[in-house]
C-alpha positions as CSV (number, residue, x, y, z in Angstrom):
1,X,68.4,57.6,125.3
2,X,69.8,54.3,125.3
3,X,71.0,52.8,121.8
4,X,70.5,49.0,121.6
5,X,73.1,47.0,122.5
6,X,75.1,50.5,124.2
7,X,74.7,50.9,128.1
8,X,74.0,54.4,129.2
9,X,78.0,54.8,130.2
10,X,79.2,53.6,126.2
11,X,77.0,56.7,124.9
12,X,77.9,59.1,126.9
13,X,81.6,58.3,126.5
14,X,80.6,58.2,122.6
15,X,79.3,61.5,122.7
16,X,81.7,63.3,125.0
17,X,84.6,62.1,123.1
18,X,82.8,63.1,119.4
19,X,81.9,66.7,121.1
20,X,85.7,67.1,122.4
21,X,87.1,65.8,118.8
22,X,84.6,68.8,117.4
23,X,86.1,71.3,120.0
24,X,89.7,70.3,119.5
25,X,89.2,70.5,116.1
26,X,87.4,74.0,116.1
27,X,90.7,75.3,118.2
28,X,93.3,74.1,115.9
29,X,90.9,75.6,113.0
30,X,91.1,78.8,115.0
31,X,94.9,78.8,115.3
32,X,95.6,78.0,112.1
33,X,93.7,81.6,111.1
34,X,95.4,82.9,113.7
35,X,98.8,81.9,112.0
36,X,98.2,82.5,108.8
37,X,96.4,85.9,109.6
38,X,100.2,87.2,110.3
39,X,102.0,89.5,108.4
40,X,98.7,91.2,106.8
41,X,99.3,94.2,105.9
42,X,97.6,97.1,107.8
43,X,94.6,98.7,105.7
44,X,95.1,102.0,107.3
45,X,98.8,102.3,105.5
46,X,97.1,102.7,102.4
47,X,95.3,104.6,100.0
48,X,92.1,104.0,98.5
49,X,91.4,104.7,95.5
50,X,87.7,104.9,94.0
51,X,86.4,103.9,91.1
52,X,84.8,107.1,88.4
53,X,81.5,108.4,89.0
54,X,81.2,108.6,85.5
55,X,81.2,105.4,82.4
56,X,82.5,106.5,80.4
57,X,84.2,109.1,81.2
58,X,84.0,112.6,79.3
59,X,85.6,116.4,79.5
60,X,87.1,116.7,82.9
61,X,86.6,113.9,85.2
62,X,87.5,113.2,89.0
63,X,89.9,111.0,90.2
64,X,89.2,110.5,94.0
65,X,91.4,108.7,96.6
66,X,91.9,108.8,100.1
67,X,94.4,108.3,103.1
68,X,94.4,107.5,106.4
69,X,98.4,108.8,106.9
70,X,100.1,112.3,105.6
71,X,102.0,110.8,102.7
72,X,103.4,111.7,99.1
73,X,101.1,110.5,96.2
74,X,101.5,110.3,92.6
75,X,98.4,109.6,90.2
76,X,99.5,108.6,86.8
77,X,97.4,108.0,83.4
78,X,98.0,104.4,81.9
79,X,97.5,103.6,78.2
80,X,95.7,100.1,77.4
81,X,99.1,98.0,78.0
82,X,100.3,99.6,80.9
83,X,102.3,101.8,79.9
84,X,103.1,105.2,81.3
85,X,101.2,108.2,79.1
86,X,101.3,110.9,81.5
87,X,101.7,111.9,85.4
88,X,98.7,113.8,86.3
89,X,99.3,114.7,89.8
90,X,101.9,114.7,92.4
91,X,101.6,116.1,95.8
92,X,102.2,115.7,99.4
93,X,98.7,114.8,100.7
94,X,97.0,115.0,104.0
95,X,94.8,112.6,105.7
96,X,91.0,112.8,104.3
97,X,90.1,112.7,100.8
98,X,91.8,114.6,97.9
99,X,89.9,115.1,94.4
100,X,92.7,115.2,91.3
101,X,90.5,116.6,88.3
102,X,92.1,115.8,84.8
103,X,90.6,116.8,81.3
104,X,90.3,114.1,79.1
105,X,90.0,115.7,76.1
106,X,94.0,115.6,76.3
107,X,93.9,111.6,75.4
108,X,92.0,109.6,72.5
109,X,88.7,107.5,73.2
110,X,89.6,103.9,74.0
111,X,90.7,102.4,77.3
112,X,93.2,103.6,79.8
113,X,94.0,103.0,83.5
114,X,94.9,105.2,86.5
115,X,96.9,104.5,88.5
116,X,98.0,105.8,92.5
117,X,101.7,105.0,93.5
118,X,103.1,105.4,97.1
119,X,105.9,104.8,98.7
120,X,104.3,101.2,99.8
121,X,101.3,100.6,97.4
122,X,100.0,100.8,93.5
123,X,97.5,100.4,93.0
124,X,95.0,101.1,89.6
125,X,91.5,101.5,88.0
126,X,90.4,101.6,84.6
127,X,88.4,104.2,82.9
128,X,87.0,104.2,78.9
129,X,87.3,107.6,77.3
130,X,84.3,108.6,74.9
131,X,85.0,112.4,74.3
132,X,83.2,112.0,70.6
C-alpha cells in the first residue's frame, strides 16, 4: 500500500518507527510497574480475616480468620467509634483457619467492629448486633 505522494521506502520507515515508539513505550510502561511494584508487602505475612456469615448478627456468632504463618493473634470487639469494648480472644495460632465464637448477647444492638491485630497487621470488619 502506497499513500499518495509517500514512496514505498517513506511508509515503511513511518510505520517501523510508530511500531518501535509503541514498543518502547510498552517497555518503559512495564518498568515503571516493575518499580513501583517494590516494597509490596507479601500477602502470605498476613491474616485474613472474613466477613460474618450472619447480618445481622445474633446469640453466638463466628469470627473466622486465617494464616498462612504460626503467629500470635488478638481479636478484639470495637464499639461504633473505635474504641476498645472488649478483647475476645488471644492466642498463639497455627497455620489454617481458626473459628473464635463470641456471644453477643454480652453487648447492646447497634453497630460495632472486630477487629484482628498482629504483630505486623490490623486489620477490621463491622458487624450490626440485633439480639431483640
Amino acid at each position: 500500500m502506497i499513500l499518495l505522494g509517500f514512496s514505498f521506502w517513506n511508509t515503511a520507515v513511518a510505520v517501523l518507527t510508530v511500531s518501535l515508539g509503541g514498543l518502547i513505550l510498552y517497555i518503559a510502561y512495564r518498568k515503571l510497574l516493575q518499580y513501583m511494584g517494590k516494597g509490596q508487602p507479601v500477602a502470605d505475612q498476613y491474616c485474613v480475616l472474613y466477613p460474618l456469615e450472619v447480618s445481622p448478627a445474633k446469640g453466638v456468632i463466628e469470627i473466622y480468620y486465617t494464616s498462612e504463618h504460626p503467629k500470635e493473634v488478638i481479636v478484639e470487639l470495637l464499639d461504633q467509634h473505635f474504641s476498645l469494648l472488649k478483647e475476645i480472644d488471644r492466642r498463639h495460632c497455627e497455620v489454617g483457619g481458626t473459628i473464635v465464637r463470641y456471644d453477643t448477647n454480652s453487648v447492646d444492638d447497634g453497630a460495632y467492629f472486630y477487629r484482628l491485630r498482629t504483630a505486623n497487621q490490623q486489620t477490621m470488619k463491622k458487624m450490626v448486633v440485633k439480639n431483640h
